[in-house]
KETOR-470466 format. One record per residue (C-alpha): x negated, y negated, z. Coordinates in steps of 0.02 Angstrom, whole numbers, padded with zeros to 5 digits, always signed. Layout:
! residues N
XYZ
...
END
This chain:
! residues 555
+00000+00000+00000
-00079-00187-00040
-00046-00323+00104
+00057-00451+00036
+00020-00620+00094
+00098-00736-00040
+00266-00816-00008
+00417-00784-00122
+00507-00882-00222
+00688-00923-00146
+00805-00971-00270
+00943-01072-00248
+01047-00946-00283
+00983-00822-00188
+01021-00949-00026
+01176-00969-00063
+01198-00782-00093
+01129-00769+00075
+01229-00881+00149
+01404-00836+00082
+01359-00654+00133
+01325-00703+00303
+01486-00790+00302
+01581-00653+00226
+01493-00528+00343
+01553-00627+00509
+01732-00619+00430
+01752-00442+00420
+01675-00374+00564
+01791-00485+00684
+01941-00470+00619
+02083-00523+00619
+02012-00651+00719
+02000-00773+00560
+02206-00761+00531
+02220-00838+00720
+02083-00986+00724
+02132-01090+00863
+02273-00970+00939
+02156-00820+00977
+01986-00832+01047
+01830-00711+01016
+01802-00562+01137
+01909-00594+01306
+01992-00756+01409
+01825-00760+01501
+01684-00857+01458
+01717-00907+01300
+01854-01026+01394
+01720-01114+01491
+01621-01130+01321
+01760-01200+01213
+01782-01321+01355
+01593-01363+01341
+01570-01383+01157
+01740-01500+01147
+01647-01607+01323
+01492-01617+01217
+01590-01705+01066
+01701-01779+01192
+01527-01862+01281
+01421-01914+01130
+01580-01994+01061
+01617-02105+01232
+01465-02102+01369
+01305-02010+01272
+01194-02088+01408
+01282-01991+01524
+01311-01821+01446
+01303-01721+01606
+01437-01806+01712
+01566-01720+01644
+01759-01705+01719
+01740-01543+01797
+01692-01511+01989
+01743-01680+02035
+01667-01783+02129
+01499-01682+02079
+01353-01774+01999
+01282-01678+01829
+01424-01545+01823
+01380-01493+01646
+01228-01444+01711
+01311-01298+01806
+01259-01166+01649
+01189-01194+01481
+01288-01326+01421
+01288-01286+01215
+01209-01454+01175
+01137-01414+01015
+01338-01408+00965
+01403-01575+01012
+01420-01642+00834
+01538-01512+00813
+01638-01576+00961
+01706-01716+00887
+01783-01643+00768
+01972-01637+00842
+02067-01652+00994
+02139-01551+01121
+02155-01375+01173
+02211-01282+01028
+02053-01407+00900
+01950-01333+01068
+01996-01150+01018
+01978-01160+00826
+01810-01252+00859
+01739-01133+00969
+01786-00979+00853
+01716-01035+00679
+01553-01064+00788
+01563-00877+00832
+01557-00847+00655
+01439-00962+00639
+01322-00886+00739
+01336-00739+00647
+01307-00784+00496
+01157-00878+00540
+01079-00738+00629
+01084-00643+00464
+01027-00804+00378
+00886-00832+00468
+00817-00629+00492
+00835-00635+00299
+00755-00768+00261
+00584-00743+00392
+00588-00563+00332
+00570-00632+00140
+00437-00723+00197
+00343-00598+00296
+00342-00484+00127
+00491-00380+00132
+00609-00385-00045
+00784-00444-00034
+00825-00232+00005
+00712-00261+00154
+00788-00443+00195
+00966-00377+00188
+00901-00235+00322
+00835-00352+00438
+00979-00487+00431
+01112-00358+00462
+01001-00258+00603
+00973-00441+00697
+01146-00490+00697
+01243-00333+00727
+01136-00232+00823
+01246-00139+00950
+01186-00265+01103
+01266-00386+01038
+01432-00316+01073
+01442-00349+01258
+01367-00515+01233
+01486-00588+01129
+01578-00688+01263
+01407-00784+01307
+01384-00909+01159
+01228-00967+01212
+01153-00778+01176
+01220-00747+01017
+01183-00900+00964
+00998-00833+00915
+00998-00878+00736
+00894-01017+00749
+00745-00919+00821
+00701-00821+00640
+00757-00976+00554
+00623-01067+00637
+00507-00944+00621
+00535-00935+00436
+00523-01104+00406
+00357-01120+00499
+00258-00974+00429
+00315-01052+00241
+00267-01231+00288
+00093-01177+00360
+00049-01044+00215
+00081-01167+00090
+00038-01338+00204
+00199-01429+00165
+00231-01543+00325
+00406-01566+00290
+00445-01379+00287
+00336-01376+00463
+00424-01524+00527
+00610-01462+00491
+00539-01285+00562
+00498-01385+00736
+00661-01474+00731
+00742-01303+00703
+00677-01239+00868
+00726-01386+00942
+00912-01353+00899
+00900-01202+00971
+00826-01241+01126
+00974-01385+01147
+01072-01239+01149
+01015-01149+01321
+00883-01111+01423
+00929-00945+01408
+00858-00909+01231
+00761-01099+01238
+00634-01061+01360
+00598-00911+01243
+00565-01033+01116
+00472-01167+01200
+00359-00997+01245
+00363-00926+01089
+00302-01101+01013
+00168-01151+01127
+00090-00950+01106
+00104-00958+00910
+00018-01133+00901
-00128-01081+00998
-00151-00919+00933
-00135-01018+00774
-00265-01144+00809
-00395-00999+00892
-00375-00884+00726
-00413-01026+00615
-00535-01086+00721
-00663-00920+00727
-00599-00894+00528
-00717-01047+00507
-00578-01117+00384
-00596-01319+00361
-00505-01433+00453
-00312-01447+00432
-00249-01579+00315
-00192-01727+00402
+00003-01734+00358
-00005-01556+00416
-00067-01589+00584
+00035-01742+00605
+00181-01646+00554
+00167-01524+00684
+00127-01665+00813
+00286-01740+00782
+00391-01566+00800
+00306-01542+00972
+00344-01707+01021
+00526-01681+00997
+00536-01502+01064
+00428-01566+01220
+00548-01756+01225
+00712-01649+01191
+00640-01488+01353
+00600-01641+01464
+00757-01728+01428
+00876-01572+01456
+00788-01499+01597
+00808-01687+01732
+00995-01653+01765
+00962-01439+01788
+00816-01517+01919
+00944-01640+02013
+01066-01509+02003
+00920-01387+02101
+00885-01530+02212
+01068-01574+02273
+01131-01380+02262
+00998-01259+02331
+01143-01130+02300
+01096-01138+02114
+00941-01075+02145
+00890-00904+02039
+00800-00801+02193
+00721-00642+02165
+00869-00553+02232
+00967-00631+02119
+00855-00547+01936
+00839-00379+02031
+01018-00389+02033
+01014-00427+01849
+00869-00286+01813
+00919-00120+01771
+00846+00060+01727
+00747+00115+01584
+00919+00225+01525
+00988+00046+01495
+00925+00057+01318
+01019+00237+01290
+01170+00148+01377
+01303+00047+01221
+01450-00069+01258
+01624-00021+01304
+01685-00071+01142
+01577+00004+01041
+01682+00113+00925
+01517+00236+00900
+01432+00241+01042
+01568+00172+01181
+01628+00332+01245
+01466+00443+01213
+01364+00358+01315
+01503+00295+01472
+01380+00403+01581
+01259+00299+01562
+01342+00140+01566
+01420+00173+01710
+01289+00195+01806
+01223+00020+01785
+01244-00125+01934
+01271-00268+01780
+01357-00187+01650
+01353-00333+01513
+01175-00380+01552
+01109-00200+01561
+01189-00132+01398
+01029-00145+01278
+01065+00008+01158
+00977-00072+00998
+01075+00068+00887
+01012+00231+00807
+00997+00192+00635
+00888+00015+00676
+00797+00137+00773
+00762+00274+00616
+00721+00139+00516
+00596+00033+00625
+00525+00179+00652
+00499+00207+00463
+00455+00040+00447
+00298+00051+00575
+00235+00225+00498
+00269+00209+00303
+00318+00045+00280
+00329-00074+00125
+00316-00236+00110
+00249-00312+00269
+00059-00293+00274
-00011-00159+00408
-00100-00279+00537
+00102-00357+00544
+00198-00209+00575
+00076-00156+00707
+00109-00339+00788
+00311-00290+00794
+00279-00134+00833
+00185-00222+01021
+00315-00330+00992
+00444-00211+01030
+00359-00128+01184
+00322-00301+01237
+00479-00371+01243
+00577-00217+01300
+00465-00193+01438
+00508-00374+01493
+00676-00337+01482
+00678-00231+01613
+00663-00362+01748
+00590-00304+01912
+00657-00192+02059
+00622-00262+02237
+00521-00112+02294
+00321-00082+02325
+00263-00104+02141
+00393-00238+02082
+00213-00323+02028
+00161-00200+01910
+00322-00260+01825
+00261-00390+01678
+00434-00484+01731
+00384-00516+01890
+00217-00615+01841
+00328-00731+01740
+00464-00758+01862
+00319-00811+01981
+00205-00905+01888
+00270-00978+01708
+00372-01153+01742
+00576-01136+01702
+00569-00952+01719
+00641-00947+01885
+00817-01026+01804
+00859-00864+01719
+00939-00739+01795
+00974-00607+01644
+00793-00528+01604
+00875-00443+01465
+00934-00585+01364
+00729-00564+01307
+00812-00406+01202
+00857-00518+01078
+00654-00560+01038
+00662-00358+01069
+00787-00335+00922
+00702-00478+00816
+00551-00381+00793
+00655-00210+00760
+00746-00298+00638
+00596-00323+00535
+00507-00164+00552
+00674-00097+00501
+00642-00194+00362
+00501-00112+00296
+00577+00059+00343
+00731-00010+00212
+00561-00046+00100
+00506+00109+00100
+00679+00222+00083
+00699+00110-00083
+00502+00152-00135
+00552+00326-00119
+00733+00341-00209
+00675+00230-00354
+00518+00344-00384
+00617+00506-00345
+00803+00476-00426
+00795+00308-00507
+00884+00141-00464
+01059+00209-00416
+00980+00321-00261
+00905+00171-00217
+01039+00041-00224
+01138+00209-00119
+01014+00213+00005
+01007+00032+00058
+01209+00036+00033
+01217+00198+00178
+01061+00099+00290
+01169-00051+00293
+01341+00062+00309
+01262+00146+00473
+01184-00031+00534
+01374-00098+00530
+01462+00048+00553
+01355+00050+00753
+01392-00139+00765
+01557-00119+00754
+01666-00172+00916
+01840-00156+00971
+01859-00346+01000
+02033-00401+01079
+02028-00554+01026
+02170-00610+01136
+02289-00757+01115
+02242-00889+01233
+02370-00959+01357
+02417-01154+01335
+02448-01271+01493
+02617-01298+01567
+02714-01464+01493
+02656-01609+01592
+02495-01565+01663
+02422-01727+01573
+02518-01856+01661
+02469-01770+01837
+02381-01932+01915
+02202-01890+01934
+02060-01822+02031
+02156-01682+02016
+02161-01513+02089
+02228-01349+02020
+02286-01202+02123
+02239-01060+02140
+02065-01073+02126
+02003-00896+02077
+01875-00873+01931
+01994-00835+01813
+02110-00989+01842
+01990-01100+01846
+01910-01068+01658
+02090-01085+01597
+02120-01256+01687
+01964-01295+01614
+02003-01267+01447
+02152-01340+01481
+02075-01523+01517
+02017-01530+01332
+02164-01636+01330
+02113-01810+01373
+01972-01758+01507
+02057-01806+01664
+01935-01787+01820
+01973-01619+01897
+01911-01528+02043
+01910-01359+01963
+01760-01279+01873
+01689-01133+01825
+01479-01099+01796
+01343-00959+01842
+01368-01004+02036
+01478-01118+02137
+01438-01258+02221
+01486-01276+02403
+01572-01430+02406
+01691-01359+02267
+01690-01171+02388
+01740-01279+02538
+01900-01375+02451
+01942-01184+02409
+01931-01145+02580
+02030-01302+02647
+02172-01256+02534
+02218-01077+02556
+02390-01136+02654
+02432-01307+02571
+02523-01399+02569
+02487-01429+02745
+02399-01544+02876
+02233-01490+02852
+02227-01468+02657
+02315-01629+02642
+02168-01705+02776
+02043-01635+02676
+02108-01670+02499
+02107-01857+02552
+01928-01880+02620
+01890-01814+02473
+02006-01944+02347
+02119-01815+02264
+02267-01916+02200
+02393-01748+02158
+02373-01546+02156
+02432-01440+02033
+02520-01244+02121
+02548-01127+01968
+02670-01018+02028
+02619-00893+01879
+02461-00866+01946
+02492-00872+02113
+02458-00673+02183
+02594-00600+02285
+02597-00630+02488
+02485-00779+02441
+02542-00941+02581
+02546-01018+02397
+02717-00941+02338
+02792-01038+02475
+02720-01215+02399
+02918-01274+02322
+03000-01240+02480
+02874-01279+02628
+02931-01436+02725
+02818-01591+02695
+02849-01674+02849
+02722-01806+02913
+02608-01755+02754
+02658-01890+02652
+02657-01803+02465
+02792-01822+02317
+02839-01652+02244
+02905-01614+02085
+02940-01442+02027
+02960-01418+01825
+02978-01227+01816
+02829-01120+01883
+02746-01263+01921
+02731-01379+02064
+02653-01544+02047
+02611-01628+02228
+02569-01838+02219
+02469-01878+02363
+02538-02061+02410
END
């Protein structure tokens, strides 16, 4: 096999090829969700609540008070509440498109599409560029974005949201092997976007930057090559400037949230929590319609079933294994690389366990000792660099089964084999996605005076009341992140039995002008059920009931 080191030529046509496909792809492996944009919303009425709320905040924000992004009308009367999780920055343009709940909805689920498509965009594209033909590409973009892990991730949009990592990668490999600054600079600016969209895949980034750039700058360096043309180095300035302004930007309010909150705080208890077994890579999602049931032993099992499930799927598997041995395409010296690659990253994956040798866990060493890794919590959100990197050795696997067909049985057994590849790539990354129809607020809830507080308070009321104040933003006390702040756990606390004295008392230190009881979601022998009928005596509220729902004014 030669090492091919030249870049191909991209056609116009073949990106928009590309790009329709990816579209096309993310269309038919969630539907019907496409029929019900904007009534239904992707995977469950978890999460992806929260996020739609986040995305429309981040329009809602640049739009009216972009200097003050973070302060957003959840938790009330907490400083930086957006700060509370990854707060989907890098999609804010796409929140102003629209208005209320139902524009909130639609929004959030062509950006699920969205993030599929780019996903198989971008592992395309940097798998073109690495050497592999479009066979190969195809391979890699559908192994990247539907590898079986993805399926119990789909209701955390900053984790599928990954397509910008290959993109970038692709577009700064091209701009360096051909010294184009403009191609380097909009690679940079890529990876920027991506880390506006999380710290959970951003940090990987930021990482991933800083380690190619000086293993970059070393290689060239003992090469004895000449020095880099100007526009090339001032190019790559400039991206590290913004990817350095735009970390140091979005990391101040996460740091005041740390400093005013020690409850966020990611402790070590708190990632062993989050770290599972080795088996965790035999063990699928629930809704996998493959490999769901076969491997329930396994998956059951696990302490954190959504962040443990890292089965990358069998026929990725074959082929990167393929790929590494017999490859096409990608030189040697790379596939060995991914190949590390993959050990690497799965490795880190695993976390760390809190017994005698949780330091001869690689984790460990960057939980303790690399700045910003002590804010995640998930160690196997670093699967997705895991899957990356099997992706492209599958890629040369896909290389090689086409080698072999053509030279055996001619073009049709090879256009056959990468049609079954892809069939068995899909056919694993396949899920059983609800997609259920998301519940709208109760008439009136907009001219409820505000701070306002909705009851009950549980996790899953609270990320539909959030949703819920897409229309208009009014301040509410409600919220929903990765942990809870104690002010907001106290006012939970206080109001267990209102309406009475000592909710009331504490509702008005804190300046809540009404409360919201839905009677709906009220459970059964809850002191809540009684909130229409309890006498209000010497409290001083106005109650109006409009059916299950009973709207207190505190005068």
């Amino acid at each position: 096999m030669t090492e091919r080191a030249a870049s191909p030529r991209l056609s116009g046509r073949e990106l928009l090829g590309v790009a329709l496909l990816g579209v096309v792809l993310a269309v038919a492996m969630h539907w019907p969700l496409p029929l019900h944009m904007g009534r239904d919303i992707a995977q469950d009425l978890g999460d992806p609540l929260v996020q739609a709320w986040q995305i429309a905040w981040d329009g809602h924000a640049l739009a009216h008070q972009p200097t003050e992004l973070f302060q957003a009308n959840t938790f009330w009367p907490m400083r930086d509440s957006l700060a509370v999780s990854d707060a989907l920055v890098g999609y804010a343009p796409a929140g102003l498109i629209g208005e209320g709940t139902r524009a909130a909805v639609a929004r959030y689920d062509v950006l699920f599409l969205f993030a599929y498509a780019l996903c198989f965009a971008g592992a395309w594209l940097l798998a073109r560029e690495l050497g592999a033909g479009r066979a190969g590409a195809a391979i890699a973009g559908l192994a990247f974005a539907y590898a079986p892990w993805r399926l119990e991730q789909e209701g955390h949009m900053h984790v599928i949201s990954s397509g910008g990592i290959p993109l970038a990668l692709f577009l700064l490999v091209r701009g360096y092997r051909h010294g184009r600054p403009g191609t380097i600079l909009a690679g940079w600016l890529v990876a920027t976007w991506q880390f506006s969209l999380g710290f959970t895949l951003g940090l990987m980034v930021a990482y991933l930057a800083a380690a190619g750039t000086l293993a970059g700058a070393v290689l060239w360096w003992r090469r004895g090559r000449p020095r880099p043309p100007r526009p090339v180095v001032a190019a790559t300035a400039a991206g590290m400037a913004c990817l350095a302004l735009a970390a140091a930007l979005l990391a101040r309010p996460y740091l005041r949230i740390l400093d005013h909150h020690p409850e966020a705080e990611r402790t070590i208890d708190d990632v062993a929590a989050f770290s599972g077994p080795p088996y965790e890579f035999l063990a699928a999602a629930r809704s996998s319609r493959v490999w769901g049931d076969a491997t329930a032993p396994l998956r059951d099992g696990l302490g954190a079933v959504p962040e443990m499930t890292l089965f990358p799927g069998l026929a990725i598997l074959v082929l990167a294994i393929a790929g590494w041995r017999l490859g096409e395409g990608l030189p040697r010296r790379l596939r060995r690389a991914l190949a590390v690659g993959v050990l690497a990253f799965a490795v880190l994956s695993l976390g760390f366990q809190l017994n005698g040798a949780s330091w001869l866990y690689p984790y460990r060493w960057l939980y303790e000792f690399l700045p910003g890794w002590q804010g995640i919590r998930v160690p196997g959100r670093l699967h997705t660099l895991t899957t990356l990197c099997l992706a492209l050795l599958a890629a040369a696997g896909a290389q090689a089964l086409v080698a072999r067909a053509r030279g055996r049985w001619g073009a049709r057994a090879a256009a056959a084999a990468v049609a079954l590849a892809s069939a068995a790539i899909l056919a694993e990354g396949w899920g059983l996605a609800q997609h259920p129809t998301v519940p709208l607020a109760p008439p009136g809830q907009r001219a409820a005076p505000q701070p306002a507080l909705h009851l009950p308070a549980e996790a899953p009321d609270n990320r539909r009341y959030v949703l819920w104040s897409t229309d208009g933003f009014p301040d509410i006390v409600n919220g929903r992140g990765s942990f809870m702040p104690r002010g907001f756990e106290a006012t939970i606390r206080a109001t267990r039995s209102f309406p009475d004295a000592r909710s009331v008392a504490h509702l008005r230190r804190l300046g809540v002008r009404s409360v919201t009881v839905h009677l709906a979601r009220t459970p059964p022998g809850s002191p809540l059920r009684d909130a229409s009928t309890r006498p209000l005596r010497g409290l001083d509220l106005e109650r109006t009931r409009r059916g299950a729902v009973v709207l207190f004014v505190l005068r």
